[in-house]
N, C-alpha and C positions, 0 to 999 in steps of 0.2 A: 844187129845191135849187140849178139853176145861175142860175137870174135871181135868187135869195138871196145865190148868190154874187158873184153879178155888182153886184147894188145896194152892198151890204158894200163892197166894191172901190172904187166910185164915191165911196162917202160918205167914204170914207179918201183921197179925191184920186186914185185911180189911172186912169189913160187907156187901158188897153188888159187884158186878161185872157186869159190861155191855157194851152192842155191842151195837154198829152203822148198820144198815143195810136197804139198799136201798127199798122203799117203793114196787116195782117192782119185786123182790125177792121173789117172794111166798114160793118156794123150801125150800129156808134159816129159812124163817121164822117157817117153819113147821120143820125145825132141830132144831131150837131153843126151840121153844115151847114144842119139844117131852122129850129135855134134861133140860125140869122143868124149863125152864126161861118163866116171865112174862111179855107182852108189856107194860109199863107204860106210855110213855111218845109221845108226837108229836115234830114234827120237823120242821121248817119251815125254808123256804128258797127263794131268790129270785134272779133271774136272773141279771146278770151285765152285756149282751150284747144287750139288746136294745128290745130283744124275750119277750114281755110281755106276756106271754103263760101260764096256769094253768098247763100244762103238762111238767111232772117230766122230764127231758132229760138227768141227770145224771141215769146210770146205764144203759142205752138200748145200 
């Protein structure tokens, strides 16, 4: 599915392709990383229920 994805992308002219994926995720990340993609980038985010917590609580 993702090199499906990825050909689609290329034939449309696009140069680059990327996923979102939960910091929490290790599994994913090691499928990602094996299928030649690079982490580039951080994310940051912040709570909007009052939880001033450093701990990620999307994905668990």
């Amino acid at each position: 599915m993702l090199a499906n994805a990825c050909q689609i992308a290329k034939d449309f002219g696009c140069m680059q392709i990327e996923v979102a994926c939960n910091q929490l995720r290790k599994d994913t990340h090691r499928f990602y990383l094996r299928e030649g993609m690079h982490n580039f980038h951080f994310k940051f985010s912040k709570s909007l229920n009052g939880n001033d917590t450093e701990e990620n609580i999307i994905g668990k």
